[in-house]
C-alpha positions as CSV (number, residue, x, y, z in Angstrom):
1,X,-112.0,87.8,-5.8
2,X,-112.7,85.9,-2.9
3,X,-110.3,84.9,0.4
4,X,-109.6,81.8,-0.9
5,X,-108.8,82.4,-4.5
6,X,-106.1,84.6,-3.0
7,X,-105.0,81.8,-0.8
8,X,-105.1,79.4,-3.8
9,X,-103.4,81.6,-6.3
10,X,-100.6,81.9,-3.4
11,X,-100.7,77.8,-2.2
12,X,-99.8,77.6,-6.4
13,X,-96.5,80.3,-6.5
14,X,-95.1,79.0,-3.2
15,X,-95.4,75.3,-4.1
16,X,-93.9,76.1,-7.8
17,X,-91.2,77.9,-5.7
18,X,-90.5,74.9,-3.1
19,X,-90.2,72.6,-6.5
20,X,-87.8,75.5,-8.4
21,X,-85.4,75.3,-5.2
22,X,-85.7,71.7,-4.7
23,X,-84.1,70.0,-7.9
24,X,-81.8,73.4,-8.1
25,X,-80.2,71.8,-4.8
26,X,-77.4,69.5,-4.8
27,X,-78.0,65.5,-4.0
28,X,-76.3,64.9,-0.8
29,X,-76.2,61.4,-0.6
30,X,-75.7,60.3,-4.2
31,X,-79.3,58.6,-4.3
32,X,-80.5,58.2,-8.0
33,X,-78.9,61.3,-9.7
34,X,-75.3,59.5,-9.5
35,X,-76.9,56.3,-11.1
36,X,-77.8,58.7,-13.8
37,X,-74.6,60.7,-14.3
38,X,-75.6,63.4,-12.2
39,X,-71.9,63.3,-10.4
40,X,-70.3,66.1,-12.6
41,X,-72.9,68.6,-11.5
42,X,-71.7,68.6,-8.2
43,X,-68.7,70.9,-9.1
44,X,-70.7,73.3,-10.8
45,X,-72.2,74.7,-7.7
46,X,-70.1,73.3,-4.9
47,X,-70.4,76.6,-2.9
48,X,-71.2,76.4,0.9
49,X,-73.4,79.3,1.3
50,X,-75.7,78.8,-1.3
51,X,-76.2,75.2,0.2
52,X,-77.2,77.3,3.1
53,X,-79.2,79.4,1.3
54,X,-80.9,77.1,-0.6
55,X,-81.7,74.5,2.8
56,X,-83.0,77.7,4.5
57,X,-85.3,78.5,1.9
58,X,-86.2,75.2,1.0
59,X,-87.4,75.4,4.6
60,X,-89.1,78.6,4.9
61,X,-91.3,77.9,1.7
62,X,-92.3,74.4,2.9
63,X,-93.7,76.3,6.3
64,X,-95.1,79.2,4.2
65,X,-97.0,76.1,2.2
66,X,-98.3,74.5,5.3
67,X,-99.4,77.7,6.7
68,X,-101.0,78.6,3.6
69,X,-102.9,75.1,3.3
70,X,-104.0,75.9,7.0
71,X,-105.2,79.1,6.6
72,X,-107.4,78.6,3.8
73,X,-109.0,75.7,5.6
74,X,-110.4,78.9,7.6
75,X,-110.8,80.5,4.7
76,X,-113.0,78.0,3.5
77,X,-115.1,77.6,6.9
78,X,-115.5,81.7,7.2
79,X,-117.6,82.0,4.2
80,X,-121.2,82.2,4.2
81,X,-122.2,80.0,1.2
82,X,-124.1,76.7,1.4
83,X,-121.3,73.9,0.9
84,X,-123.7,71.2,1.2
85,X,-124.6,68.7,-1.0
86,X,-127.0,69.3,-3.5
87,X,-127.1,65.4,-4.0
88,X,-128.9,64.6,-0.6
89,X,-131.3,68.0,-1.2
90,X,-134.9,66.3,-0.8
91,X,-136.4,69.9,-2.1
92,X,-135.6,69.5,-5.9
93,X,-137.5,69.1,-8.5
94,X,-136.5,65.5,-9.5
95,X,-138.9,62.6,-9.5
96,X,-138.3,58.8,-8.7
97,X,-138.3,57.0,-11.9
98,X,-142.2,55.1,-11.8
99,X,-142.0,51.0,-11.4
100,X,-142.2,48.9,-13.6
101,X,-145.9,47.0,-14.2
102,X,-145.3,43.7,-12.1
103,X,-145.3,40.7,-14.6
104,X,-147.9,38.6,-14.6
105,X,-147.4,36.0,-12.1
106,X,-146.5,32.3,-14.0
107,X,-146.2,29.5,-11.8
108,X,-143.2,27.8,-11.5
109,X,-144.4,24.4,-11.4
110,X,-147.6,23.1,-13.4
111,X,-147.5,19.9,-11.1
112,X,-151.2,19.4,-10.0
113,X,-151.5,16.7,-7.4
């Protein structure tokens, strides 16, 4: 498995993580969940250090992603394969498509002065 299918696989967990902790977090400002009846799930978890718990981590995992997405842009760059385009390769095997016979040439006017 290389570097950065580790890296990928991890950018994955941690940004399924960072979603899991988001919407387990209480609105603060009311925003859209109130419009939707979301007020009553406010007293359900209405406890202070889990709020802290829960912006901390919120935190950490949104560093860990950004760090993660960094380092496998090294990742990427440290391997030895050839990323370039095989589109623009002028070695390959492929042949330009032959033109057409040219049409007969017609004149466009038959005006004779």
């Amino acid at each position: 498995m290389s570097t950065f299918s580790i890296f990928l696989v991890l950018i994955v967990i941690v940004a399924f993580l960072l979603v899991v902790v988001i919407m387990v977090q209480n609105p603060k400002g009311g925003g859209l969940s109130s419009s939707f009846g979301g007020g009553g799930a406010q007293q359900l978890g209405g406890v202070k250090k889990t709020t802290d718990f829960l912006d901390k981590s919120t935190w950490a995992l949104a560093i860990l992603l950004l760090a993660l997405i960094l380092l496998s842009n090294v990742a990427i760059g440290g391997s030895d394969s050839n990323l370039e385009s095989k589109a623009l390769d002028l070695d390959s095997n492929t042949t330009a498509p032959a033109p057409e016979a040219a049409a007969e040439e017609i004149p466009l006017n038959d005006a004779t002065e």
